[in-house]
MMTF fields as JSON, N, C-alpha, C and O atoms, coordinates in Angstrom:
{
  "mmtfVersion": "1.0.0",
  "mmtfProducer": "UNKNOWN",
  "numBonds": 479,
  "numAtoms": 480,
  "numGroups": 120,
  "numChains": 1,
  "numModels": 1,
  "chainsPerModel": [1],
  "groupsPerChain": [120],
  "chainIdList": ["A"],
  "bondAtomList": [4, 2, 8, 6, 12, 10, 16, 14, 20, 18, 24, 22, 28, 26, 32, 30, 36, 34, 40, 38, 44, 42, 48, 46, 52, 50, 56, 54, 60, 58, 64, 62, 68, 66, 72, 70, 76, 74, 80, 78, 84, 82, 88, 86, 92, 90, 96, 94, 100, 98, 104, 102, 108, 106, 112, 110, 116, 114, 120, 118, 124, 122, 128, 126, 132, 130, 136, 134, 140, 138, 144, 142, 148, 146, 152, 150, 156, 154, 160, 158, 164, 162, 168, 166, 172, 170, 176, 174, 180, 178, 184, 182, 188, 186, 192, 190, 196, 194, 200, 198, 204, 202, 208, 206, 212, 210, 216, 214, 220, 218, 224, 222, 228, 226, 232, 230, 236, 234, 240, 238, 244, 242, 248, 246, 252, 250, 256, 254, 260, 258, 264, 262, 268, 266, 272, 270, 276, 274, 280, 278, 284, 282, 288, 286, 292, 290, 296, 294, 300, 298, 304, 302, 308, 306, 312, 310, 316, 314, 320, 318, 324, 322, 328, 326, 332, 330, 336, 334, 340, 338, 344, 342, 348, 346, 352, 350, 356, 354, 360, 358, 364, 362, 368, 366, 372, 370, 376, 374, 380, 378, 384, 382, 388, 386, 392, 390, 396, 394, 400, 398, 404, 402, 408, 406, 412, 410, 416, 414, 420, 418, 424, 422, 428, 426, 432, 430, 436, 434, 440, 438, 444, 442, 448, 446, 452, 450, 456, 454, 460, 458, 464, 462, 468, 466, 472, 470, 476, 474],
  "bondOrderList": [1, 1, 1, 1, 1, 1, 1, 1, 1, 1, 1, 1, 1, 1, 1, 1, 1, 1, 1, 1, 1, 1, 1, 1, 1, 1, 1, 1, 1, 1, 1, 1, 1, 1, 1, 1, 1, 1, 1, 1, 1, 1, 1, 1, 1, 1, 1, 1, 1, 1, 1, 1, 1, 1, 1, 1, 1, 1, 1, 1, 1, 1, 1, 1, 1, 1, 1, 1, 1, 1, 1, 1, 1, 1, 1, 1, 1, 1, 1, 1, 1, 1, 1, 1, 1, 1, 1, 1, 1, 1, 1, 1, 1, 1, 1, 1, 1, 1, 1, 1, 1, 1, 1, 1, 1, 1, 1, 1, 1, 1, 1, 1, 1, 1, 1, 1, 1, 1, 1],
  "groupList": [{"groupName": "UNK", "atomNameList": ["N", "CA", "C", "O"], "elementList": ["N", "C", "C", "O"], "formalChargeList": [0, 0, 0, 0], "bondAtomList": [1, 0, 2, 1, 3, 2], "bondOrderList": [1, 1, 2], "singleLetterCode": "X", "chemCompType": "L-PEPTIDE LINKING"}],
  "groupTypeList": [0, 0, 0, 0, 0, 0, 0, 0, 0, 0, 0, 0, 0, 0, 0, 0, 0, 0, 0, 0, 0, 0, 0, 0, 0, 0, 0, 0, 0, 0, 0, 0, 0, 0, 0, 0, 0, 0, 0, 0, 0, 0, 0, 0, 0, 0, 0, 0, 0, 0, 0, 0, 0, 0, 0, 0, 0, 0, 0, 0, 0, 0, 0, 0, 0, 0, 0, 0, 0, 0, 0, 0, 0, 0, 0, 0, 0, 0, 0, 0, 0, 0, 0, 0, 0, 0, 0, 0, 0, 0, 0, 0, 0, 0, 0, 0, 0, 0, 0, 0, 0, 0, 0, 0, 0, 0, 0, 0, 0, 0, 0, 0, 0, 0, 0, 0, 0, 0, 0, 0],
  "groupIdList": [1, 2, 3, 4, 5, 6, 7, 8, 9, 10, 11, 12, 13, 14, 15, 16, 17, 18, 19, 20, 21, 22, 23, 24, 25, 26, 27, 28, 29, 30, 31, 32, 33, 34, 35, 36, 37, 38, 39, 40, 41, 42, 43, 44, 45, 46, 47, 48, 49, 50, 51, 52, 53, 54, 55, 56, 57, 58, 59, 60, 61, 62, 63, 64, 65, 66, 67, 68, 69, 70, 71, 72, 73, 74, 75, 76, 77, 78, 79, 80, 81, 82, 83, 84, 85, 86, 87, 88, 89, 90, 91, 92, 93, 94, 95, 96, 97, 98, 99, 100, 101, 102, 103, 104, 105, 106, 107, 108, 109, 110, 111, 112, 113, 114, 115, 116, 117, 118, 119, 120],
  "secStructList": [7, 7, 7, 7, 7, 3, 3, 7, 7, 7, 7, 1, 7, 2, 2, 2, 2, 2, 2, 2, 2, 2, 2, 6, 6, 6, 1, 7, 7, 1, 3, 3, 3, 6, 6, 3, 3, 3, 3, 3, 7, 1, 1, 1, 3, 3, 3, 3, 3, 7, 7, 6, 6, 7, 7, 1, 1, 7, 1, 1, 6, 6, 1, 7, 7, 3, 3, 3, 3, 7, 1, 7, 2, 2, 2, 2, 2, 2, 2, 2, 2, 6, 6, 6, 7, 3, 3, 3, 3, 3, 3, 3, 3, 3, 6, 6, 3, 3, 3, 3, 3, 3, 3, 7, 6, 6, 1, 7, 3, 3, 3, 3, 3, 7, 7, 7, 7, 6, 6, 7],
  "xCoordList": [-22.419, -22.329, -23.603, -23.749, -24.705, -25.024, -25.001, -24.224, -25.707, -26.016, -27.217, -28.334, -27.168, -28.154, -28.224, -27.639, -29.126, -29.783, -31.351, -31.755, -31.99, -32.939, -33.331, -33.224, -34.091, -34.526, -36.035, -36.179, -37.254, -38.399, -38.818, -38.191, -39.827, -40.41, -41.617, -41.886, -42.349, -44.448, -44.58, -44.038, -45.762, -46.224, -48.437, -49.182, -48.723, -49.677, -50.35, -51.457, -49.465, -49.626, -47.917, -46.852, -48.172, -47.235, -47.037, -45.914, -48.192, -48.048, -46.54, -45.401, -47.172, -46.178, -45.051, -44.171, -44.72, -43.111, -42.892, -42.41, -43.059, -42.661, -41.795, -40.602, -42.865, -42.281, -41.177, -40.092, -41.004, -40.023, -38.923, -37.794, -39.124, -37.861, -37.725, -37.394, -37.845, -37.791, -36.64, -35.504, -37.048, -36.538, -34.587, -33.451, -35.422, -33.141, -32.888, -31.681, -33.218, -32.405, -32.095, -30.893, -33.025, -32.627, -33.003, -32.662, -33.891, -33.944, -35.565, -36.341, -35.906, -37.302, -37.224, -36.2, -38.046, -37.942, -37.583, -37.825, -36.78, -35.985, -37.245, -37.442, -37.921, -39.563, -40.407, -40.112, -41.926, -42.708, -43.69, -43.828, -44.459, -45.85, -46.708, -46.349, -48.152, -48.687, -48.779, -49.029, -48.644, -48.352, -47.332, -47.456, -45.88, -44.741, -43.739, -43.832, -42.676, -41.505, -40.474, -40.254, -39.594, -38.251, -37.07, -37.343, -36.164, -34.819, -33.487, -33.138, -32.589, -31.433, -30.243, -29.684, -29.674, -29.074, -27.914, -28.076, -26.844, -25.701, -25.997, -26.691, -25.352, -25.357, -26.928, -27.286, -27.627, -29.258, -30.042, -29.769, -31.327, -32.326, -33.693, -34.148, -33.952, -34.379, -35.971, -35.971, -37.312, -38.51, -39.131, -38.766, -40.494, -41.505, -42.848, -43.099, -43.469, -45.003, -46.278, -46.041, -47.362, -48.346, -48.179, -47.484, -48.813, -48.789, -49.917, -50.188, -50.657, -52.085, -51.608, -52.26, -50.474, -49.695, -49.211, -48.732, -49.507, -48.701, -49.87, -50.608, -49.936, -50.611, -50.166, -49.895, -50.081, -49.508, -48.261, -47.755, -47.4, -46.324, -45.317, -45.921, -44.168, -43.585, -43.638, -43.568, -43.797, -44.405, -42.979, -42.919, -41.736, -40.466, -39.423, -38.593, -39.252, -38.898, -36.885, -36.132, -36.486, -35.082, -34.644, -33.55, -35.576, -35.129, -34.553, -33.924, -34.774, -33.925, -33.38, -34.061, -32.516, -31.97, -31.424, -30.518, -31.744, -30.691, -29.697, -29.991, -28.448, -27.135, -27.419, -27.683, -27.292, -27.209, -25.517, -25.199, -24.836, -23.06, -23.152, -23.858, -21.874, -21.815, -20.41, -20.089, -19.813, -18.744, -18.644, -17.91, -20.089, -20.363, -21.967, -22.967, -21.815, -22.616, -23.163, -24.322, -22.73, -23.435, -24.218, -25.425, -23.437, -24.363, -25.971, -27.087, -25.61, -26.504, -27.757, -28.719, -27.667, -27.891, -28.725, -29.899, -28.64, -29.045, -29.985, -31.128, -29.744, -30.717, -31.949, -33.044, -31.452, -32.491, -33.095, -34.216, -32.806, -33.582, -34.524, -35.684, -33.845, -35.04, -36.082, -36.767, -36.062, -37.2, -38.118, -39.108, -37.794, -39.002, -38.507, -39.409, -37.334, -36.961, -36.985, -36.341, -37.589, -37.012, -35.812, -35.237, -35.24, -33.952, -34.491, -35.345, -33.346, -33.188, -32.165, -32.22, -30.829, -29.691, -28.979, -28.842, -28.495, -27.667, -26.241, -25.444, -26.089, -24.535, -23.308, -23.24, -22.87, -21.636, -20.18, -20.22, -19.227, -18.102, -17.896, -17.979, -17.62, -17.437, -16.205, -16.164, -14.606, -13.904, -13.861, -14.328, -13.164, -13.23, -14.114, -13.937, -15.654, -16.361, -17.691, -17.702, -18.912, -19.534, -20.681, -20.846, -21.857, -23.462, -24.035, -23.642, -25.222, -26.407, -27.746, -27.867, -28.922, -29.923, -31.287, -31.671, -31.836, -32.904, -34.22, -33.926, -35.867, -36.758, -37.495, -37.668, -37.938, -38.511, -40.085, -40.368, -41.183, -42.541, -43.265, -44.271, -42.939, -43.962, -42.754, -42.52, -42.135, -41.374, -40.213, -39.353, -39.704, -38.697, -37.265, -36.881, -36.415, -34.791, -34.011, -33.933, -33.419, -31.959, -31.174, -31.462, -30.264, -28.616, -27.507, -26.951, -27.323, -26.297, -25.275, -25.098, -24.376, -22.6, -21.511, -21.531, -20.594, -19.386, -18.842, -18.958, -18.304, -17.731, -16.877, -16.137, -17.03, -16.07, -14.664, -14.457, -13.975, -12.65, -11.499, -10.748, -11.648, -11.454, -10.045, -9.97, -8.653, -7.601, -7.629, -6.625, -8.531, -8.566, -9.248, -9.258],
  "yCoordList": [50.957, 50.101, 49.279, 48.489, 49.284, 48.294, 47.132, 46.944, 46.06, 44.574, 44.064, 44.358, 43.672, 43.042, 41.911, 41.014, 41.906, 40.337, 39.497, 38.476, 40.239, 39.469, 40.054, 41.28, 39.24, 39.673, 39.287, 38.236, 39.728, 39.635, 39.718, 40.481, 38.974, 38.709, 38.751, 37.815, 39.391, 39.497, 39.246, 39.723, 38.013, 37.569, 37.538, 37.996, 36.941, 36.926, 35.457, 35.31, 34.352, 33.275, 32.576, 32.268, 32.536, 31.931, 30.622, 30.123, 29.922, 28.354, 28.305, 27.901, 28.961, 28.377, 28.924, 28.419, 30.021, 30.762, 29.642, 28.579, 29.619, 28.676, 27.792, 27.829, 26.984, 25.463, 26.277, 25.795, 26.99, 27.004, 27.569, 27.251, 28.397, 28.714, 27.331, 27.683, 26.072, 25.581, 24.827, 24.679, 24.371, 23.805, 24.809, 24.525, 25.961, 26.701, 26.592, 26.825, 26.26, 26.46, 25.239, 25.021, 23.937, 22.526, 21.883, 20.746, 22.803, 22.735, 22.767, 23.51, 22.162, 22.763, 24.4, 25.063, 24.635, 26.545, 25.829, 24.678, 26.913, 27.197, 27.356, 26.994, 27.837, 28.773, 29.126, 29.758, 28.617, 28.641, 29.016, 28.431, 30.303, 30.568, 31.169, 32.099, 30.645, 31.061, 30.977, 29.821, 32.06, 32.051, 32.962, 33.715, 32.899, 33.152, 31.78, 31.095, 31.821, 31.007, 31.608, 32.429, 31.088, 32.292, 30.266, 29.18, 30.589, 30.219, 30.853, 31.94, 29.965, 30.904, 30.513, 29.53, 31.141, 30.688, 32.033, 33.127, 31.464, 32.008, 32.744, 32.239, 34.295, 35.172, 35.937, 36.891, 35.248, 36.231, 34.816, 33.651, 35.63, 35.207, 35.624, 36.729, 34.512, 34.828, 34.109, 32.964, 35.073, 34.461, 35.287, 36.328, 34.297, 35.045, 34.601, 33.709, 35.418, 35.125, 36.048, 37.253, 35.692, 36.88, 38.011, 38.219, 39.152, 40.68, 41.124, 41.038, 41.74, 42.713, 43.483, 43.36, 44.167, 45.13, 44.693, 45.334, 43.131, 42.7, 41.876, 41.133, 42.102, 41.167, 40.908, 41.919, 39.816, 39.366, 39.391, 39.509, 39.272, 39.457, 40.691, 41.704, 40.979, 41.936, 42.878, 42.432, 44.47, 45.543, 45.585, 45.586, 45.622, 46.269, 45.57, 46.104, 44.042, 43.097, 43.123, 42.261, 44.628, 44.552, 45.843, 46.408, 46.065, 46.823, 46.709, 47.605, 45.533, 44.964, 43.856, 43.325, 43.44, 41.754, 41.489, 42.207, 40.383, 39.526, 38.774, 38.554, 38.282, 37.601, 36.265, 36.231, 35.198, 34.327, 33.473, 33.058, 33.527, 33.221, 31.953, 31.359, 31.454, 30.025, 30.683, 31.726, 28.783, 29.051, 27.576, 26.855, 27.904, 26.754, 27.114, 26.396, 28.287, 29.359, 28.049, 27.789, 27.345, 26.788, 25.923, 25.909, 24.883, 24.044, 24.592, 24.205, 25.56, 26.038, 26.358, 25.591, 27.594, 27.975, 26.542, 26.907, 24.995, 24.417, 24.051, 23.822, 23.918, 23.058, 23.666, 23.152, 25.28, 25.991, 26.464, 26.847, 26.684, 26.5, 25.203, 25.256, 24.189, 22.75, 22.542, 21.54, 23.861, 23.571, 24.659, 24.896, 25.516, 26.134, 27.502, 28.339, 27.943, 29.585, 30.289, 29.796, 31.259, 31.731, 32.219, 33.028, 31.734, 32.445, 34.144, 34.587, 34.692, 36.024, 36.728, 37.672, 36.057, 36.02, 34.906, 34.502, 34.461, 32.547, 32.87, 33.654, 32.354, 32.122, 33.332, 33.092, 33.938, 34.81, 35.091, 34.965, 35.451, 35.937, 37.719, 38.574, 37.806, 39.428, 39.464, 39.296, 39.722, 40.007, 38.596, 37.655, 38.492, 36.889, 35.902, 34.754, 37.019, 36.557, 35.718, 35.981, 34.597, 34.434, 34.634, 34.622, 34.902, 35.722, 34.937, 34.694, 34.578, 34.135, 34.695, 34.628, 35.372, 36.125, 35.303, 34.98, 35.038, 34.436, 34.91, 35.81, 34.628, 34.954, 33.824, 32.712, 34.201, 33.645, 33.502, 34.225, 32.423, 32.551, 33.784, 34.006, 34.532, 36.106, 36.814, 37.953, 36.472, 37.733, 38.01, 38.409, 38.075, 38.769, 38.148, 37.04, 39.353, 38.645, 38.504, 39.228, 37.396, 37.354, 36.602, 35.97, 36.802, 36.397, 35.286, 35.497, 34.457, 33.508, 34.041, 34.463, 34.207, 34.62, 34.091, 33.836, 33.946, 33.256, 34.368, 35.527, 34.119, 34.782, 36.221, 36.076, 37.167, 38.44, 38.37, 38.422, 38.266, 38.043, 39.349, 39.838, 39.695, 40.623, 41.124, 42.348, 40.266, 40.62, 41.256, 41.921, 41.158, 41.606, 42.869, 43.285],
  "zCoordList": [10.112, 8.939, 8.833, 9.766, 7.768, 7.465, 7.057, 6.122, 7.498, 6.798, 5.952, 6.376, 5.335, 4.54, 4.62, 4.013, 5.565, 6.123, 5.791, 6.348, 4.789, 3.94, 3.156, 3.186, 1.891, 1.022, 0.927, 1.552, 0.381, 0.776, -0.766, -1.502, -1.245, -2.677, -2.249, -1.497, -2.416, -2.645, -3.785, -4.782, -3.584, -4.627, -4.58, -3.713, -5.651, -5.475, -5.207, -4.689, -5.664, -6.063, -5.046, -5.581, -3.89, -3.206, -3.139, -3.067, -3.158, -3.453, -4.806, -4.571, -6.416, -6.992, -6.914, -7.61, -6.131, -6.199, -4.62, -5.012, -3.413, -2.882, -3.905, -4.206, -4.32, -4.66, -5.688, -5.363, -6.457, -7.146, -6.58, -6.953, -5.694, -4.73, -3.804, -2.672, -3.877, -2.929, -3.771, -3.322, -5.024, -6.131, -6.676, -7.056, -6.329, -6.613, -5.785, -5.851, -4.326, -3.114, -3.282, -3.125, -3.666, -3.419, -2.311, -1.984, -1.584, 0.164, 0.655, 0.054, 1.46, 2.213, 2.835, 3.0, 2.998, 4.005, 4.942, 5.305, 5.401, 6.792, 7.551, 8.711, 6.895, 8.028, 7.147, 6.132, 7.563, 6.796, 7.934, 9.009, 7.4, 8.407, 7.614, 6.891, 7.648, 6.929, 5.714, 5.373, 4.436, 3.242, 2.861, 1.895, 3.913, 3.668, 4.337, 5.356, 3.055, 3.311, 3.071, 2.181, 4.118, 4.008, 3.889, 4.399, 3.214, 3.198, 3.559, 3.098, 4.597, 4.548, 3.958, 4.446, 2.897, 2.098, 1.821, 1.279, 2.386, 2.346, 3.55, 4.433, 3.673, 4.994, 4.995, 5.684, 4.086, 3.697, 3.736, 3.448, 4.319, 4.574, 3.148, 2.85, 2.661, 0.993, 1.771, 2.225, 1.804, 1.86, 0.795, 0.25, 0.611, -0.669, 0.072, 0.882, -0.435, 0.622, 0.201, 0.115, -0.021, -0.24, 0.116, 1.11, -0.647, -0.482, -1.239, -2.437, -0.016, -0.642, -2.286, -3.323, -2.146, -3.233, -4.532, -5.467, -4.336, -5.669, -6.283, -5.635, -7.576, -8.391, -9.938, -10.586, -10.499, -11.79, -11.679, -10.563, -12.959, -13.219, -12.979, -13.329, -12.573, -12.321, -13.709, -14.854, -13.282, -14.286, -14.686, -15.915, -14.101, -14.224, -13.833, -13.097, -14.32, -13.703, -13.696, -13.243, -14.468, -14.255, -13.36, -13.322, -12.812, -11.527, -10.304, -9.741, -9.852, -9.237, -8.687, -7.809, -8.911, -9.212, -8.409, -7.984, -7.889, -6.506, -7.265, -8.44, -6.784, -7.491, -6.578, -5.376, -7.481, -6.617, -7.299, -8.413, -6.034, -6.708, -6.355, -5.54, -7.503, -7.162, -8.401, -8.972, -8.223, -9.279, -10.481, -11.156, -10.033, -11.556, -12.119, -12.101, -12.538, -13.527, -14.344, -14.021, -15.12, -16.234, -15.833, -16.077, -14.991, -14.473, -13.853, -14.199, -12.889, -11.786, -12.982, -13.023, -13.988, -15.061, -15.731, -15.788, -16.293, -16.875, -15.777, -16.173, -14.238, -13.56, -13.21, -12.982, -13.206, -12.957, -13.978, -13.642, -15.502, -16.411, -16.035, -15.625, -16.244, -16.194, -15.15, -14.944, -14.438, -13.305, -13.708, -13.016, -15.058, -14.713, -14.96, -14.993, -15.139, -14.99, -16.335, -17.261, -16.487, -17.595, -17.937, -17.21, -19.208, -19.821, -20.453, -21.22, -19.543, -20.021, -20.482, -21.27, -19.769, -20.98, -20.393, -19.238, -21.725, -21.249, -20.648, -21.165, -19.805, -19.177, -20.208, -21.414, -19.924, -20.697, -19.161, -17.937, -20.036, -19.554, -19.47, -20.351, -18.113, -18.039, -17.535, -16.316, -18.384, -17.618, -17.154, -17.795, -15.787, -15.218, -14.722, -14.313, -14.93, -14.157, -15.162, -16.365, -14.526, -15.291, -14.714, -13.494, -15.848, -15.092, -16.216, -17.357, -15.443, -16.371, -15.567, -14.344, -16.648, -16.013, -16.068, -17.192, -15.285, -15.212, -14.565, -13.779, -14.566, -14.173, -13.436, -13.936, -12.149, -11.487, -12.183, -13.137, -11.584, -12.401, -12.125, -12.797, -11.325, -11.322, -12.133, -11.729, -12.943, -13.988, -12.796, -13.582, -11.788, -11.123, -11.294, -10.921, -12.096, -12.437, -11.271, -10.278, -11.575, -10.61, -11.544, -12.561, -11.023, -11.756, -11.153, -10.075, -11.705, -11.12, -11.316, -12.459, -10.468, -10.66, -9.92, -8.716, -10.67, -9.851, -9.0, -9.399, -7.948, -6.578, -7.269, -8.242, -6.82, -7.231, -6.435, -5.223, -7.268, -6.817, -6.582, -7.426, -5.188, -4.435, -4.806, -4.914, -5.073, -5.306, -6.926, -7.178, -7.939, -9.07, -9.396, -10.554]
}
């Protein structure tokens, strides 16, 4: 069985994805070396850090999206708009659940969502 125990963001410009990942977590890095910072937040380990391979904005930025759950979508959604995120689609209802899509400053989506509720 696998686990999925981190997620890794290359950037080109780590100073400003730092500070703005520092700003959704709410938190300082867990670990910072160099010009990578990792946070651990929930059962995953979330760092972003320079990469020879990456430069500008993401070419294909809905390829693949991290969820970040919570069960107050709107709120989470307004605070992290106000720091800086782009809106890519505003807060909606799926079924029971709620998602709002957002972009980090190098273009890369992730999604706020309330908890998947296992008995449904």
């Amino acid at each position: 069985m696998l686990n999925l125990n981190s997620i890794m963001v290359g950037t080109d410009n780590y100073t400003r994805m730092a500070d703005f990942y520092t700003k959704v977590f709410g938190k300082p890095a867990d670990m910072t070396e160099g010009n990578w910072s990792g946070w651990s937040v929930g059962n995953c380990f979330f760092s972003v850090g320079e990469h020879s391979e990456v430069a500008g904005k993401a070419s294909d930025p809905a390829r693949m999206l991290f969820n970040l759950e919570t069960t107050e979508v709107k709120e989470e959604y307004d605070r992290i708009k106000g720091i800086g995120a782009e809106v890519i689609k505003e807060p909606y209802q799926m079924e029971t659940a709620w998602i709002a899509t957002l972009a980090d400053p190098d273009g890369n989506y992730f999604q706020l969502m309330t908890p998947w509720d296992a008995e449904e």
